[in-house]
Backbone as CSV, one residue per row, in Angstrom:
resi,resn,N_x,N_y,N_z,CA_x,CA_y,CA_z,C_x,C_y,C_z
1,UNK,-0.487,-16.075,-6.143,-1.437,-17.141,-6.027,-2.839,-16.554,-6.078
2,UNK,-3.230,-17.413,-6.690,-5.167,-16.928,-7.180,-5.729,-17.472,-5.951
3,UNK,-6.529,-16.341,-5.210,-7.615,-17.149,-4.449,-8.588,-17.090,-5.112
4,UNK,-9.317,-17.897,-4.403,-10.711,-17.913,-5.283,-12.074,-18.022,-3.862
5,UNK,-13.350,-17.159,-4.116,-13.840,-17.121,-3.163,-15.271,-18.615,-2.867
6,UNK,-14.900,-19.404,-2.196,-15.105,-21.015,-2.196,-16.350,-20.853,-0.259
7,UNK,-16.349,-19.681,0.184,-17.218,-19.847,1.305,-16.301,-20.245,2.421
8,UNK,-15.315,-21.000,1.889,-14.804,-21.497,3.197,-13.671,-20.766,3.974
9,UNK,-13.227,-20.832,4.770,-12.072,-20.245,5.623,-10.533,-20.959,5.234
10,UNK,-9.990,-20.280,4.795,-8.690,-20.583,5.177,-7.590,-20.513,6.528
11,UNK,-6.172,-21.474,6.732,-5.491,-21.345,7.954,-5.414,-20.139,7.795
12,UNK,-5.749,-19.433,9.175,-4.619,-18.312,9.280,-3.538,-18.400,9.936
13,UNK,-2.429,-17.305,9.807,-1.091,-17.209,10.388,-1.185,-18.137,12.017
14,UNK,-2.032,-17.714,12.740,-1.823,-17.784,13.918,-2.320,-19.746,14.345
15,UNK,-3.381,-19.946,13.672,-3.637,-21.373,13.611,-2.445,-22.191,12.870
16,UNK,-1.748,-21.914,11.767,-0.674,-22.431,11.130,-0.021,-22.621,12.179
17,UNK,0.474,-21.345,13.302,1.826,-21.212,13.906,1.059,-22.406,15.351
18,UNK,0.023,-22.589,15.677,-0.315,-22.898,16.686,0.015,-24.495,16.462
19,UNK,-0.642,-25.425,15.258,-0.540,-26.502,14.017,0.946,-27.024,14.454
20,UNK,1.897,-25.871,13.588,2.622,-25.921,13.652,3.834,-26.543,14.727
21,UNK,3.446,-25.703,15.908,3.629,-26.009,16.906,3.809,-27.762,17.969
22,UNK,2.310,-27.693,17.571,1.533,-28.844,18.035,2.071,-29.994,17.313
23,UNK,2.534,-29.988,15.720,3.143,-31.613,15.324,4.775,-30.963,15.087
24,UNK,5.488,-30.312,15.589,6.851,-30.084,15.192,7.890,-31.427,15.124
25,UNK,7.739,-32.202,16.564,8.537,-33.383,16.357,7.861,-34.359,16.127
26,UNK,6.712,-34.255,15.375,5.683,-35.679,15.121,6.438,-36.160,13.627
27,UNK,6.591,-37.328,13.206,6.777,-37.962,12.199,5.358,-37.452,11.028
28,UNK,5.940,-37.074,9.748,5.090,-36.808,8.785,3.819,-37.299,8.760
29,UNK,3.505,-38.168,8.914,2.092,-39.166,8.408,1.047,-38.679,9.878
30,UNK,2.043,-38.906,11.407,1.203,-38.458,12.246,1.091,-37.284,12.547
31,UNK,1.590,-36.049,11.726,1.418,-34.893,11.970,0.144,-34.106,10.759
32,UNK,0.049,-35.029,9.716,-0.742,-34.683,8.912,-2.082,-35.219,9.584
33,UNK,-2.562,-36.464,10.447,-3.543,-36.496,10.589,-4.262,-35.961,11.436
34,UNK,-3.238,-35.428,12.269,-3.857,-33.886,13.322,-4.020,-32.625,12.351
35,UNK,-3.536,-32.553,11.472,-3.756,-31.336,10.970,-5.037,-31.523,10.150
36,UNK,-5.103,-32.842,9.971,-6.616,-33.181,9.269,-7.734,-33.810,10.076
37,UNK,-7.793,-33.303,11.185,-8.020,-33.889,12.463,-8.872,-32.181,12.942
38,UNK,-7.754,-31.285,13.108,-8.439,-29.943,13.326,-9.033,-28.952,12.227
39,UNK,-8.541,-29.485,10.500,-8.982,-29.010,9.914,-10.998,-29.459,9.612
40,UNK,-10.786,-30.750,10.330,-12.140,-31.234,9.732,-13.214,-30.317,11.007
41,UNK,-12.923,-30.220,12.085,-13.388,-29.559,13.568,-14.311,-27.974,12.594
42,UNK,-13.415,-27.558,11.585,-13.850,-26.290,11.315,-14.035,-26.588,9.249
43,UNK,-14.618,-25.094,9.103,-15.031,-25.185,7.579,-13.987,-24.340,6.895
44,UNK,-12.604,-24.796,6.475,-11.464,-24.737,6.132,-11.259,-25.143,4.878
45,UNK,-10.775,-24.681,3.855,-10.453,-24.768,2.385,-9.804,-25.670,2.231
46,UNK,-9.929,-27.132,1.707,-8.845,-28.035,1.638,-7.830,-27.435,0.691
47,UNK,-7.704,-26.588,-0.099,-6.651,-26.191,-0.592,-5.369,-25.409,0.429
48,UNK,-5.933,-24.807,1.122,-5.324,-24.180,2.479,-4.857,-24.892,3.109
49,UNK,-5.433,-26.172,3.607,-4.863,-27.205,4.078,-3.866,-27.694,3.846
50,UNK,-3.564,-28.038,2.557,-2.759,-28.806,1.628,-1.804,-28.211,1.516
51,UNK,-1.685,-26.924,1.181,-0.945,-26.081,0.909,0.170,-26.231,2.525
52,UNK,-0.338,-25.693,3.658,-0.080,-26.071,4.355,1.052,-27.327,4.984
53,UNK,0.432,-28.381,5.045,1.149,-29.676,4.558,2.204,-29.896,4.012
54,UNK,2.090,-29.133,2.825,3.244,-28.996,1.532,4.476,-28.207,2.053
55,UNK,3.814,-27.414,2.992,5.137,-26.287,3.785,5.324,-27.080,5.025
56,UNK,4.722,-27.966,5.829,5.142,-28.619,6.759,6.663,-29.426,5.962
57,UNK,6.424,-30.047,5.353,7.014,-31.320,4.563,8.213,-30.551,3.990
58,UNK,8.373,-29.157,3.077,9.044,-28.881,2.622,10.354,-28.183,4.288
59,UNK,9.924,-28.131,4.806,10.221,-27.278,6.158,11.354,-28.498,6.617
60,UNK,10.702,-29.838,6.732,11.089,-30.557,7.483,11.877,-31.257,6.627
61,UNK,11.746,-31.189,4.991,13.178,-32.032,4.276,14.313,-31.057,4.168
62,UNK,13.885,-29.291,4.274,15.189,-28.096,4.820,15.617,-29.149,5.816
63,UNK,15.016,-29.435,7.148,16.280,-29.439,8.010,16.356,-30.799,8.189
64,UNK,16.428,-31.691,7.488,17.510,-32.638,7.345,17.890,-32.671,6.358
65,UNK,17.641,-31.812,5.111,19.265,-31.609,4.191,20.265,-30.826,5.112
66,UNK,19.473,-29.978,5.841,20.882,-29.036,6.462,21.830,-29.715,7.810
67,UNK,20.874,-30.973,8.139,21.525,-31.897,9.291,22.067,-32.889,8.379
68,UNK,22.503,-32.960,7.640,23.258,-33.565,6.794,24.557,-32.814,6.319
69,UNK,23.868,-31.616,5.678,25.449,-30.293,5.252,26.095,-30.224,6.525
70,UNK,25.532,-30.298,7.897,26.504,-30.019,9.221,27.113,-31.325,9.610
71,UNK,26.505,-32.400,9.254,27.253,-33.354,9.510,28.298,-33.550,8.431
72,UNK,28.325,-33.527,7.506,29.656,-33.170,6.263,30.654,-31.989,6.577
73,UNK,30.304,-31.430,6.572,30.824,-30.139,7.363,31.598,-30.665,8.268
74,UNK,31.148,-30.968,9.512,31.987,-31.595,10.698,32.701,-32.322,10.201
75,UNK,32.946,-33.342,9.349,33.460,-34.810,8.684,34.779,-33.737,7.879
76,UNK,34.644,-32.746,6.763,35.561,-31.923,6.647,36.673,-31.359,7.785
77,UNK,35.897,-30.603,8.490,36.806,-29.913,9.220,37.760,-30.976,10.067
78,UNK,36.778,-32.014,10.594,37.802,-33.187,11.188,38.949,-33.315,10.204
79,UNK,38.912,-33.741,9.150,39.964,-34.157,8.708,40.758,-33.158,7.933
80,UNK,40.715,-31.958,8.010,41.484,-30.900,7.477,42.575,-30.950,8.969
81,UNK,41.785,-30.916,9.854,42.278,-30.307,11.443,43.652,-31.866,12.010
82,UNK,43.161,-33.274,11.523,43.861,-34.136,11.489,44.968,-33.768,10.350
83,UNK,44.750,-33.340,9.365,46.250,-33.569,8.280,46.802,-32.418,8.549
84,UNK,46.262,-31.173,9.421,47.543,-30.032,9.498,47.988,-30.576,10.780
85,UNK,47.143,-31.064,11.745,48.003,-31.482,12.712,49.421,-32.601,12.440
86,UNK,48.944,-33.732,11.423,50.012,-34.447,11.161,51.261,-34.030,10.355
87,UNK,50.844,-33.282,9.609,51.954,-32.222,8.623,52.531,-31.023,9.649
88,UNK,51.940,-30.749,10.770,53.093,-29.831,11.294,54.297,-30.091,11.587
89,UNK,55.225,-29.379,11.206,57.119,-29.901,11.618,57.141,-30.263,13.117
90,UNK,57.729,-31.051,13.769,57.677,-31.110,15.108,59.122,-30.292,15.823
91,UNK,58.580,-29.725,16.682,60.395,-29.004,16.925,61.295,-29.634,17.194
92,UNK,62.369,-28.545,16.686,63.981,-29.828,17.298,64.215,-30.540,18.791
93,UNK,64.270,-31.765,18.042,64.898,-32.628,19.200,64.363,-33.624,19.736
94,UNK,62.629,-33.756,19.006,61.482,-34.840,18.865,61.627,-35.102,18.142
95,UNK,60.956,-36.658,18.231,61.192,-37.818,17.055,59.729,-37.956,16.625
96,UNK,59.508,-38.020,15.379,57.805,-38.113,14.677,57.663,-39.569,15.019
97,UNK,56.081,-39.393,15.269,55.031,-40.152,15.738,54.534,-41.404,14.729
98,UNK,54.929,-40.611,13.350,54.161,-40.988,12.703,55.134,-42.096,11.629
């Protein structure tokens, strides 16, 4: 990525992680306007910003694709764990259930 020298400051690591922090369980829309809320407080690169944002958002559609793969996941294993249970032979001298 090209920076380019614009006067202004970009996030650093530690303000990102602090940001970060601060809207983790906020819904998208109200976590962007704190972040545009403390970006305006200081003289910050709206590209930095944005950029930013873009990794909030991408962060937060990771983990609900992946709270989705675990909920499929679970939905699998349930029903693998139901059909070996129903397919096991029952020992002699019981009568099936099923």
């Amino acid at each position: 990525m090209e920076q380019q020298n614009t006067g202004l400051r970009a996030l650093d690591s530690i303000e990102r992680a602090k940001l970060g922090i601060k809207v983790f369980n906020m819904p998208f829309d109200e976590a962007e306007e704190v972040i545009d809320a403390y970006a305006s407080q200081g003289d910050y690169d709206p590209a930095s910003v944005e950029l930013f944002k873009e990794q909030l958002d991408t962060q937060r559609h990771i983990q609900e694709k992946s709270v989705e793969l675990f909920s499929t996941g679970a939905q699998i294993l349930r029903l693998v764990v139901n059909a070996v249970l129903k397919n096991m032979p029952s020992p002699p001298g019981e009568t099936s259930k099923s």
